[in-house]
Every structure is written in structure tokens, then in C-alpha cells.
N, CA and C atoms as an extended XYZ file, in Angstrom:
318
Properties=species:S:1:pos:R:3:atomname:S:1:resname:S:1:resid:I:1 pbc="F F F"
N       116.739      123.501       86.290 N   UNK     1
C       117.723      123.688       87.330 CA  UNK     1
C       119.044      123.116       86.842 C   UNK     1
N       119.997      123.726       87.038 N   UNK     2
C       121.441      123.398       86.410 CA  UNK     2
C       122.383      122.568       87.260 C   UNK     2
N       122.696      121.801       87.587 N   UNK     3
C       123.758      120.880       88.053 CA  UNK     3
C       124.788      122.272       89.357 C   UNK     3
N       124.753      123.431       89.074 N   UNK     4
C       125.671      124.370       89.953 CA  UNK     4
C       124.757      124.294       90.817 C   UNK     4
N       123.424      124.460       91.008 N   UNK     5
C       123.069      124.349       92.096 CA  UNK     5
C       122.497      124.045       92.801 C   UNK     5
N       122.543      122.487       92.567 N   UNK     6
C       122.570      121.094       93.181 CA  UNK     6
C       123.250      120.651       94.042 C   UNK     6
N       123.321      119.829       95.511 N   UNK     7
C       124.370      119.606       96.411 CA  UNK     7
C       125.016      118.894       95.715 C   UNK     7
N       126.213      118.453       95.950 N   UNK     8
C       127.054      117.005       95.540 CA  UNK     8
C       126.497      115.846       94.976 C   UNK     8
N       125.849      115.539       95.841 N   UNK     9
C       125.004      114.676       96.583 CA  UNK     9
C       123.713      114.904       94.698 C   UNK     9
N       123.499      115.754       94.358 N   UNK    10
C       122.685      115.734       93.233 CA  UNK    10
C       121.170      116.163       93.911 C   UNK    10
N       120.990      116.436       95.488 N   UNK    11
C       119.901      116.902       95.746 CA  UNK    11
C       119.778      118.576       96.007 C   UNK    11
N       118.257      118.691       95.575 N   UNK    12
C       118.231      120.245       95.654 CA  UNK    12
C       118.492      121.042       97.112 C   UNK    12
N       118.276      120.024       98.471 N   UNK    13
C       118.611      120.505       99.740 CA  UNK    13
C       118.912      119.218      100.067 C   UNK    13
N       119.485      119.252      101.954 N   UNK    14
C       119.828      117.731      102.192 CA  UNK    14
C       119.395      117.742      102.984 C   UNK    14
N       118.062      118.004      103.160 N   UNK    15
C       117.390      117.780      104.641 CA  UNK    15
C       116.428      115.967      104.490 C   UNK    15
N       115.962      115.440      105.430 N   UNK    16
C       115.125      114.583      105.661 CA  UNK    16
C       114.089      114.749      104.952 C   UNK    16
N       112.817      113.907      104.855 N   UNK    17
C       111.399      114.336      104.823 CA  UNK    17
C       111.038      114.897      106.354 C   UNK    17
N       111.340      114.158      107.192 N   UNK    18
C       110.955      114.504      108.850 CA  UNK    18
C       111.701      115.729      109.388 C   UNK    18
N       112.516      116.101      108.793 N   UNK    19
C       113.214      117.102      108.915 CA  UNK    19
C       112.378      118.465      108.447 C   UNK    19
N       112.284      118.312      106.944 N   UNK    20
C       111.486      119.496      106.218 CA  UNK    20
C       110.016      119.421      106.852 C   UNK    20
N       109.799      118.370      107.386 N   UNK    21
C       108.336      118.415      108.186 CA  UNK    21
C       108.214      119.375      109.335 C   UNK    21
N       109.513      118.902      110.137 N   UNK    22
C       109.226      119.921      111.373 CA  UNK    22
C       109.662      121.264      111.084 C   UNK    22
N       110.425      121.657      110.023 N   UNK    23
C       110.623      123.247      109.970 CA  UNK    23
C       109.218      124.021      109.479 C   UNK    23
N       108.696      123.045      108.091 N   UNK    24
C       107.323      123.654      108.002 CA  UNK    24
C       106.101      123.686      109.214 C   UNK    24
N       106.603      122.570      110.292 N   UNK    25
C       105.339      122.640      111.090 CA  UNK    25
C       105.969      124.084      112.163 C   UNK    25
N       107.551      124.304      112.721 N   UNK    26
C       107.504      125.261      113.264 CA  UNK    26
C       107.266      126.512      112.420 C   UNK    26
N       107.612      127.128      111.536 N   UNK    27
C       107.049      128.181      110.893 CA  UNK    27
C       105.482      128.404      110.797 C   UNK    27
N       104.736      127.414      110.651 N   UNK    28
C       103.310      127.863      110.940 CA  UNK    28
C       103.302      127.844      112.454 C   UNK    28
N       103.422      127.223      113.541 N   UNK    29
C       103.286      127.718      114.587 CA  UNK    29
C       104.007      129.046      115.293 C   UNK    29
N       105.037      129.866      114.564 N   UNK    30
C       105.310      130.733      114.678 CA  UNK    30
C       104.923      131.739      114.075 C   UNK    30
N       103.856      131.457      112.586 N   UNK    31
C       103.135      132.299      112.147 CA  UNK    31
C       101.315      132.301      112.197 C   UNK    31
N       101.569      131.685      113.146 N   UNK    32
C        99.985      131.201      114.593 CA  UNK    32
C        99.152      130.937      113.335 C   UNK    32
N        99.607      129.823      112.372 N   UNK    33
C        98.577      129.328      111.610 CA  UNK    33
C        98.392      128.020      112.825 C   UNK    33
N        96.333      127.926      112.750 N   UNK    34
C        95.845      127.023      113.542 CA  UNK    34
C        95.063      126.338      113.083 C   UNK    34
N        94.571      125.211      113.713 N   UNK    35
C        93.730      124.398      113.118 CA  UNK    35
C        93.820      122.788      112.432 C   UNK    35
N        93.364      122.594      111.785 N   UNK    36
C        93.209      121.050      111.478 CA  UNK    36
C        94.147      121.297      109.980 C   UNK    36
N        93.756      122.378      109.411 N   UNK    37
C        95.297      122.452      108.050 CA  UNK    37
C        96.206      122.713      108.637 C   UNK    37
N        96.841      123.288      109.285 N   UNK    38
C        97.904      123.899      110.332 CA  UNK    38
C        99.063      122.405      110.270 C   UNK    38
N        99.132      121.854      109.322 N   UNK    39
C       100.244      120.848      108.684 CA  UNK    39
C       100.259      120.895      107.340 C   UNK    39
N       101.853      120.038      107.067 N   UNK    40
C       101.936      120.476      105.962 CA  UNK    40
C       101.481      119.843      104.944 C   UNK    40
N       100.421      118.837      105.085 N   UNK    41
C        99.804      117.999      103.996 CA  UNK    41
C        98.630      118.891      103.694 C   UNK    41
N        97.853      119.690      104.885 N   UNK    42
C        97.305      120.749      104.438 CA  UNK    42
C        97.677      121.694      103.565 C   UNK    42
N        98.567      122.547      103.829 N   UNK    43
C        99.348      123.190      103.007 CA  UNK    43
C        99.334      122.681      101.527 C   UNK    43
N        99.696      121.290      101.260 N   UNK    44
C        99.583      120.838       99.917 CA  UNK    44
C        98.558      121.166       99.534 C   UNK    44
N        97.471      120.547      100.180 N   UNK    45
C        95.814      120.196       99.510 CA  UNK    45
C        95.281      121.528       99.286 C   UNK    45
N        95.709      122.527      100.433 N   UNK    46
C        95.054      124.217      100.005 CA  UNK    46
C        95.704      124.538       98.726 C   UNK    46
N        97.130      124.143       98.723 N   UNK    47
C        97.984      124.851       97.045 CA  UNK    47
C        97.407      124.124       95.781 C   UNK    47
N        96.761      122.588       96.077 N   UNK    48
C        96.235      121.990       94.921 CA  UNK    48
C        94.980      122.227       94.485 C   UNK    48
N        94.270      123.120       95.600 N   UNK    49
C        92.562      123.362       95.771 CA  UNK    49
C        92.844      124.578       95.044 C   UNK    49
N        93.934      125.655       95.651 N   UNK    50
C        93.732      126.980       94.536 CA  UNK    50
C        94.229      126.859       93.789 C   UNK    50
N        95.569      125.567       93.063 N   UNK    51
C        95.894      126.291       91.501 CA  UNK    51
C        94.883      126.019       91.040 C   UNK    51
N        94.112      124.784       91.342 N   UNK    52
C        92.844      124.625       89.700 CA  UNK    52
C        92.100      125.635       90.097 C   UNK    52
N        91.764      126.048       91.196 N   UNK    53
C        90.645      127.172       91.314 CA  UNK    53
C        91.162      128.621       89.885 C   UNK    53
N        92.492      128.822       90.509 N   UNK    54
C        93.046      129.672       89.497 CA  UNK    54
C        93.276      129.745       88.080 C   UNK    54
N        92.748      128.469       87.920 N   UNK    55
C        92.711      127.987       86.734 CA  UNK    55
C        94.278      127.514       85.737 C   UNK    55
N        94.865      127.147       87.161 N   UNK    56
C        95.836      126.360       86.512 CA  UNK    56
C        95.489      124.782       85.794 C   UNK    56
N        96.455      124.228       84.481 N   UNK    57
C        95.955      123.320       83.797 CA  UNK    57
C        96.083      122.075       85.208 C   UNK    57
N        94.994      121.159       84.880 N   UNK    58
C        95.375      120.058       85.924 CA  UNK    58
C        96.535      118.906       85.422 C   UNK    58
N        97.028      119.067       84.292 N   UNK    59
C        98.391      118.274       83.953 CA  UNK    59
C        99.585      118.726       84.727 C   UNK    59
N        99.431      120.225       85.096 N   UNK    60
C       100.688      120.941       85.272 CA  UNK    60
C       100.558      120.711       87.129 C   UNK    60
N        99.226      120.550       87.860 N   UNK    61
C        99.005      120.387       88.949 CA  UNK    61
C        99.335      119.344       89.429 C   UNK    61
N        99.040      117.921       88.361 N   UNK    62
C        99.565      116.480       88.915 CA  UNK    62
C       101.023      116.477       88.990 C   UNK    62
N       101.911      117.236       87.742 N   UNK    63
C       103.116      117.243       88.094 CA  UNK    63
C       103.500      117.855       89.132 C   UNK    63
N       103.517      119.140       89.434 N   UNK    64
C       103.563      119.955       90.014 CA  UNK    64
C       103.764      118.752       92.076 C   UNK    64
N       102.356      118.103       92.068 N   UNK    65
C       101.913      117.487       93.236 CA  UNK    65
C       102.576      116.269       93.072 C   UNK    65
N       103.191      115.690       91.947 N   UNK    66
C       103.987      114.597       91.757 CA  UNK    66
C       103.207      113.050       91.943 C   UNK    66
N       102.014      113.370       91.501 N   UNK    67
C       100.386      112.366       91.130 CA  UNK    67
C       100.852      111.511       89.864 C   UNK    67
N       101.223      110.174       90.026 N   UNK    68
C       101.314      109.313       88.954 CA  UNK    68
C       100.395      109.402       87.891 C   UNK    68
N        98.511      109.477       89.050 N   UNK    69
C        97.429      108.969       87.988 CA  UNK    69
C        96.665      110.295       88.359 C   UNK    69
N        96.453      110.690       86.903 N   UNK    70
C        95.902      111.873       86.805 CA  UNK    70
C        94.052      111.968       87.917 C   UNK    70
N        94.155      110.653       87.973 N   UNK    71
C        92.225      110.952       88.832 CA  UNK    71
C        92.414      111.021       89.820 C   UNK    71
N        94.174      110.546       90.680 N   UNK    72
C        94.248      111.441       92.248 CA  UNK    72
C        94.496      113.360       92.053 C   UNK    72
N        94.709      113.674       90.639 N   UNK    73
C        94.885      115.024       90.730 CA  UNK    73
C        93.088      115.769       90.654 C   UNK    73
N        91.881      114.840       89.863 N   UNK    74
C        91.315      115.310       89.495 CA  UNK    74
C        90.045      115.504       91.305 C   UNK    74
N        90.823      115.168       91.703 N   UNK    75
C        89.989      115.216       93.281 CA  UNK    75
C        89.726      116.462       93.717 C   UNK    75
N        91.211      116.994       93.221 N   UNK    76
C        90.989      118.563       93.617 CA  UNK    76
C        89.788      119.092       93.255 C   UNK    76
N        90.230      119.257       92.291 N   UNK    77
C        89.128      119.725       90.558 CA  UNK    77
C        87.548      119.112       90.832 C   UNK    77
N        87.385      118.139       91.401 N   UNK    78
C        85.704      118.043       91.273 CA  UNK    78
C        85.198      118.564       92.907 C   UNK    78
N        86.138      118.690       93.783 N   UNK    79
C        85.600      119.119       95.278 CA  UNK    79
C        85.028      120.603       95.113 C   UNK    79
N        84.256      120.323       95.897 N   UNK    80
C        83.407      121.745       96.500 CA  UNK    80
C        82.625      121.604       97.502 C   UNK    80
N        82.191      122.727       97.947 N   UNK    81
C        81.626      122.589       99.272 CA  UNK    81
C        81.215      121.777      100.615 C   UNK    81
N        80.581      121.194      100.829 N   UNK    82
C        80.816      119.897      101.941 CA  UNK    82
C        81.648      118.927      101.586 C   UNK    82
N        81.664      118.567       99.894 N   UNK    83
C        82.616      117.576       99.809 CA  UNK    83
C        83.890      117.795       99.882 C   UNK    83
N        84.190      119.092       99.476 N   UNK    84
C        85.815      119.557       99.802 CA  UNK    84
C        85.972      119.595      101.212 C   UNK    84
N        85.238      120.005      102.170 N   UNK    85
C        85.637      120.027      103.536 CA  UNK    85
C        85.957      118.339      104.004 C   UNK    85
N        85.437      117.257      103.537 N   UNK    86
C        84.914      116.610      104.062 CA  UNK    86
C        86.240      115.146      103.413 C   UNK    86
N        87.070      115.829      102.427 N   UNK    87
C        88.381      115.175      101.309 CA  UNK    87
C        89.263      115.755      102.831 C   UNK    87
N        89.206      117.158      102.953 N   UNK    88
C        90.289      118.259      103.666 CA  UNK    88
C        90.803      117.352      104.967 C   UNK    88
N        89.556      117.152      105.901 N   UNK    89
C        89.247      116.949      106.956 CA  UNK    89
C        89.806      115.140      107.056 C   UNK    89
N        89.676      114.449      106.075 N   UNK    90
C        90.502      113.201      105.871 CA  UNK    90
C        91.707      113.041      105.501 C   UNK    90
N        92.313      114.058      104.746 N   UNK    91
C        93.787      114.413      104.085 CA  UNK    91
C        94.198      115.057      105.331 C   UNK    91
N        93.975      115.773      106.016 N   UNK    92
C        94.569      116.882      107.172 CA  UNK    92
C        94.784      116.000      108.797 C   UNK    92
N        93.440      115.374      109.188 N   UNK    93
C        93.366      115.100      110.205 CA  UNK    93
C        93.818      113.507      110.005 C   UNK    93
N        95.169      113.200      110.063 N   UNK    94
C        96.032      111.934      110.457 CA  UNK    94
C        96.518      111.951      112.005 C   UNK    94
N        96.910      110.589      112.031 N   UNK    95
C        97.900      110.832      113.515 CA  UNK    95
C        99.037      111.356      113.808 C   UNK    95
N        99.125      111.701      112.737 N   UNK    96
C       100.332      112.697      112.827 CA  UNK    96
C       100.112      113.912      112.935 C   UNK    96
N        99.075      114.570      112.755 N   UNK    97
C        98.359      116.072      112.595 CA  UNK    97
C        97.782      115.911      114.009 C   UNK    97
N        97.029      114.780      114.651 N   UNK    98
C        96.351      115.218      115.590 CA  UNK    98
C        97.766      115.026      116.774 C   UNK    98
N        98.987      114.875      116.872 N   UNK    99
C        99.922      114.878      117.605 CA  UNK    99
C       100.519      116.546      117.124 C   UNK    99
N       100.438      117.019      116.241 N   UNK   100
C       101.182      118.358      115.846 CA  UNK   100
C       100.463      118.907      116.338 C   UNK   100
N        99.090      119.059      116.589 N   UNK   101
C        98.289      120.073      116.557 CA  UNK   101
C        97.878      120.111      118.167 C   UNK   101
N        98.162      118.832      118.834 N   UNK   102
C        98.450      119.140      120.806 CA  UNK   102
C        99.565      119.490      121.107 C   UNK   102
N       100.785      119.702      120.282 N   UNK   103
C       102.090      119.911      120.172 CA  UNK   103
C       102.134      121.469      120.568 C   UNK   103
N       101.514      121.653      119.699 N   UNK   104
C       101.333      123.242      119.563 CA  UNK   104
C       100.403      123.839      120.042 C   UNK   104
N        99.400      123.115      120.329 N   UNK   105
C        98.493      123.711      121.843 CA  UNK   105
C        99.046      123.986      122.959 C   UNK   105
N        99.792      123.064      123.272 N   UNK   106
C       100.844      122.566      124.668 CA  UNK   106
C       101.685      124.261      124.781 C   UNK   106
């Protein structure tokens, strides 16, 4: 990325974290994604569950996810079946997810 199109400021946008939170959480509720992923830490964990599925390298995934130590990237990579639901369901369902997700029931 080249310095032209960068804000002033040297950032790629100038929004908040809490900011970029609630636009991603209204766009899935306007695109009636539901459920316990239906946030955007979900969103991460599904994009980190299919690149390795896709067989992206897991070096390029820790960067990518911005993982200091490569054995929080390799979590992805060894989950499957009950145990992936069961990583999902602890990564997804915070107090912050279970407030988004009556938010958008409401």
C-alpha cells in the first residue's frame, strides 16, 4: 500500500474499533445473518477456519489474523468437528455477542 492512499493521519480508514464493530454488526443484520457467529469475531474465526481449509499456508493465516505465536494460529488448523464447534461457540458467544444478538432480536 503506498503512502497516496493512506489518511494523513497514516491510517488506512479513521474509524474506531467500536465504530468498525457496529457497521459490521449492522450489515449482517441487514443481511439477516443470524445466530451465535452473527458477530464479527465470528466472521474472523469462519475466515481463519476456511483459509487453512483452502489450503492456505498457516504462516500467511497468522499474519493475515495478526497472531504473534504461531500455536494461536494453529487452533484453526487442528479443529474439527465437535471440537471446532465447541473453540466457535467460546470465541463467538462473549458478552458482547450475547448483547448484539438480543439487539437484533429486539
Amino acid at each position: 500500500m503506498t503512502k497516496e492512499k493512506l489518511g494523513d493521519d497514516g491510517l488506512f480508514w479513521s474509524w474506531s474499533r467500536m465504530t468498525a464493530y457496529r457497521k459490521v454488526t449492522n450489515v449482517m443484520i441487514k443481511a439477516r445473518i443470524s445466530g451465535p457467529w452473527a458477530v464479527p469475531k465470528g466472521l474472523r474465526h469462519g475466515f481463519g477456519v476456511r483459509a487453512i481449509q483452502s489450503g492456505v499456508p498457516l504462516n500467511l493465516v497468522q499474519r493475515w489474523l495478526g497472531h504473534a505465536d504461531m500455536k494461536t494460529t494453529a487452533i484453526y488448523a487442528n479443529a474439527s468437528g465437535a471440537e471446532e464447534r465447541e473453540i466457535a461457540a467460546r470465541a463467538w458467544l462473549t458478552e458482547d455477542s450475547r448483547y448484539e444478538l438480543k439487539r437484533a432480536a429486539a
